[in-house]
C-alpha positions as CSV (number, residue, x, y, z in Angstrom):
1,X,-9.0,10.6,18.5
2,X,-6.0,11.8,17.1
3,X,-5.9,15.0,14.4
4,X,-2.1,15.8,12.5
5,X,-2.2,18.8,10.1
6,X,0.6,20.2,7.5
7,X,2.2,23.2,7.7
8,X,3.5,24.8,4.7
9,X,5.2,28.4,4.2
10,X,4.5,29.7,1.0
11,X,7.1,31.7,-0.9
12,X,7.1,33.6,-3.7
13,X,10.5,33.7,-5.8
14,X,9.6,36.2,-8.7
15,X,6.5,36.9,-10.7
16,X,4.4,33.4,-11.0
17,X,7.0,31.0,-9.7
18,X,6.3,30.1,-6.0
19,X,8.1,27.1,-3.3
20,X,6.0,25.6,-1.0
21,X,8.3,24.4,1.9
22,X,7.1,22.2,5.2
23,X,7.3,23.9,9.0
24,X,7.6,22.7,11.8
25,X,5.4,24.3,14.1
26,X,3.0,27.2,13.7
27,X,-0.5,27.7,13.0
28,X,-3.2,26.4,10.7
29,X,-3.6,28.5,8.1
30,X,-7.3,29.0,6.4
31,X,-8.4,29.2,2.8
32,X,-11.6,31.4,1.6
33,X,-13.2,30.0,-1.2
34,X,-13.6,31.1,-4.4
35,X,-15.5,33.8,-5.4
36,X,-17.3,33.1,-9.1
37,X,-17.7,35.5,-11.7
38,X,-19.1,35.5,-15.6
39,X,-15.7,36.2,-16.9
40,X,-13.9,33.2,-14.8
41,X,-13.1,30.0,-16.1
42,X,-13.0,27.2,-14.1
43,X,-9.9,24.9,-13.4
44,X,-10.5,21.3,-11.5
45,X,-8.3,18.7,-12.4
46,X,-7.2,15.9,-10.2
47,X,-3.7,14.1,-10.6
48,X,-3.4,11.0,-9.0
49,X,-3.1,12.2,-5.3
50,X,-2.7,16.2,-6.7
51,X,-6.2,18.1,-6.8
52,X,-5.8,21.6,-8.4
53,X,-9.2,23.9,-8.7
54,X,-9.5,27.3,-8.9
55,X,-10.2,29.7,-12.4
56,X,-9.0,31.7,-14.9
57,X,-9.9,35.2,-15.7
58,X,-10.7,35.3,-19.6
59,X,-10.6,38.9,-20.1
60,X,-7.2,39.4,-17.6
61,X,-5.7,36.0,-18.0
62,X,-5.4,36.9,-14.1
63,X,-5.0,33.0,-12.2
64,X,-5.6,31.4,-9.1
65,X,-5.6,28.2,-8.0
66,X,-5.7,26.3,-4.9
67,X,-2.9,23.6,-4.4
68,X,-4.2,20.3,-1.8
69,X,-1.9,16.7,-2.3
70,X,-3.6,14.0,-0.3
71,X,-5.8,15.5,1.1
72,X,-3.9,18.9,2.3
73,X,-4.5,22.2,1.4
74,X,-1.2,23.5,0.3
75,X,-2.4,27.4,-0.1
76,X,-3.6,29.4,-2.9
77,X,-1.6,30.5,-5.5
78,X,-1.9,33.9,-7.7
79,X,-0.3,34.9,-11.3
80,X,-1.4,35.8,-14.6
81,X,-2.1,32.9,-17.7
82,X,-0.4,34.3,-20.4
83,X,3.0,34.0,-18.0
84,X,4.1,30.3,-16.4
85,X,2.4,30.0,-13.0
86,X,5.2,27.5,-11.4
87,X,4.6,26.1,-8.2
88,X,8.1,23.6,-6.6
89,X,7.3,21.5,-3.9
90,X,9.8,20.8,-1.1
91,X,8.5,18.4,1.6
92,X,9.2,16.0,3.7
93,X,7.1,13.3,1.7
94,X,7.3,15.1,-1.9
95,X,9.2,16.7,-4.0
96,X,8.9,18.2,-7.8
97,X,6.6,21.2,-9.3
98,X,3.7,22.0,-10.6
99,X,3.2,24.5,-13.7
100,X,0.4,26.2,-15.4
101,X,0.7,27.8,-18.3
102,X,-1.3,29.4,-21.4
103,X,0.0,28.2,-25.2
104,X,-0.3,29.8,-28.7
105,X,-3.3,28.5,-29.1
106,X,-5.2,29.7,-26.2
107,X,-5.0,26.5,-23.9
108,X,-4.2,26.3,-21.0
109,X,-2.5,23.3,-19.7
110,X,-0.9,22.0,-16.5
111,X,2.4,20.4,-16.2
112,X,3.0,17.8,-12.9
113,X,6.3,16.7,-12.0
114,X,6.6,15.2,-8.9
115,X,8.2,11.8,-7.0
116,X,7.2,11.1,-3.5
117,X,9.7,10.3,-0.8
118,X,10.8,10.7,2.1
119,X,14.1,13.0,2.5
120,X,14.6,13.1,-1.1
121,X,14.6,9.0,-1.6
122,X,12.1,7.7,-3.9
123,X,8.6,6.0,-2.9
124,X,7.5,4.1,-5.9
125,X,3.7,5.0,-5.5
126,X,4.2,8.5,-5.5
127,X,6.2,9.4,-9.2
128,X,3.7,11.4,-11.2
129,X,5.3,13.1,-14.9
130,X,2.1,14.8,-16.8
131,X,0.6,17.4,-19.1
132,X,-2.4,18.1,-19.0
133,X,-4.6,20.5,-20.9
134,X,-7.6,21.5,-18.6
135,X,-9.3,24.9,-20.3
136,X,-9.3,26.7,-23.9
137,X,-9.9,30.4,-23.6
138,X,-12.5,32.3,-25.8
139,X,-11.5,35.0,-27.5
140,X,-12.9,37.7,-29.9
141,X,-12.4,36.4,-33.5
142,X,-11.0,39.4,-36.0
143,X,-12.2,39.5,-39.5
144,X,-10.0,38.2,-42.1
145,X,-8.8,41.2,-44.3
146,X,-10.5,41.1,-47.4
């Protein structure tokens, strides 16, 4: 029986915008789950091969989501709603980003751009260009003035 695993190195370039890059060698990280709490909303959304859960905080707007394409957990990610939550992809079989981030209106919605290949040359299975909205925060409704 044969086992293969991805390794990815997780980078953070500024304030919600991270790049998820392949290694070569190294060891497996692990995940914890995710710890549920009254004030959390949840995010699951699955795009084609892209699965994205994790939750939003409706009092903080604090986020975290875990990442896994085909299969893979690509790592959890941490930033706050009300500022994009940008995730770029660099691998060997995928390339593009995935975005989250809160509107006007007090949706939030997730934005997938990716195209599969290999070395940057196209697979025709793999090209994925979505928005989706996946939660609406609750907030405190103010009285009109009178």
């Amino acid at each position: 029986m044969y086992h293969t695993a991805l390794l990815v190195a997780k980078t953070q370039e500024k304030s919600g915008v991270y790049t998820v890059r392949r290694i070569e060698n190294g060891g497996c990280p692990i995940i914890s789950p995710f710890s549920q709490m009254k004030s959390q909303l949840a995010i699951e959304l699955t795009v084609e091969e892209l699965q994205i859960s994790g939750w939003v905080n409706s009092q903080t707007l604090e986020t975290l989501i875990e990442l896994q394409i085909y299969g893979t957990n690509l790592g959890t990610f941490h930033g706050i709603a009300s500022n994009k939550l940008q995730i770029d992809l660099d691998l060997h079989f995928l390339t593009g980003n995935v975005t989250l981030e809160l509107n006007a209106f007090d949706e939030i919605w997730v934005h997938v751009d990716i195209v599969g290949g290999v070395n940057g040359l196209y697979l025709g299975k793999a090209k994925c260009k979505r928005s989706l909205h996946v939660q609406t925060l609750t907030r405190l409704v103010c009285e009109p003035w009178v």
